[in-house]
N, C-alpha and C positions, 0 to 999 in steps of 0.2 A: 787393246794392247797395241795395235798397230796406231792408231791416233797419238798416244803417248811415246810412240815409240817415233812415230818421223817429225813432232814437236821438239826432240831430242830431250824429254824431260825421264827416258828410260835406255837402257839399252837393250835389254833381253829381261824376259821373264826367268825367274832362277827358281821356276817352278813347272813342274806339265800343269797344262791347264786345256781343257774339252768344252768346246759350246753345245752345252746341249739343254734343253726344254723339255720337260715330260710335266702334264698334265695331269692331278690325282682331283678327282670327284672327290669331295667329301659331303656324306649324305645330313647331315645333321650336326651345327652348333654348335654349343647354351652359352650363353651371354646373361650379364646379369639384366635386369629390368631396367626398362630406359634407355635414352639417348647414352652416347658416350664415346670418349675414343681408345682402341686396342690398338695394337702391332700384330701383327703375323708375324712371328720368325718361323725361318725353314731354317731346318737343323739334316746335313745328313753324315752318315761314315761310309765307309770303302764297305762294299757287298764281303761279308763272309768272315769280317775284323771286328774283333772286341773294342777297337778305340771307341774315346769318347766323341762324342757328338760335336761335330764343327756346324758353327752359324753358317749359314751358305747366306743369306737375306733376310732382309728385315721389310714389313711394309706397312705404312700406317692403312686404319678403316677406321670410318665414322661412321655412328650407326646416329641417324636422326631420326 
């Protein structure tokens, strides 16, 4: 934000926004058989709220 912001292509974020990284293990998988390419999306909502699921990222994986 701040890169876009002293570019002068923003002026403020009209949103709160948190940098932050947490790391989740996932212990297992399933992919179909073969090579091929998926996406990961992370999806998350506010702790403790019914809303729906917002995409937070998206990322591709090739599986050769």
């Amino acid at each position: 934000m701040k890169e876009l912001e002293d570019s002068g292509q923003i002026r403020q974020a009209c949103f709160h926004y948190l940098n932050y990284r947490r790391v989740t293990r996932i212990d297992r998988m399933v992919f179909e058989p073969g090579p091929g390419s998926y996406v990961i999306k992370v999806e998350v909502r506010w702790k403790g709220e019914e809303s729906p699921l917002a995409v937070q990222a998206l990322y591709p994986l090739t599986v050769e």
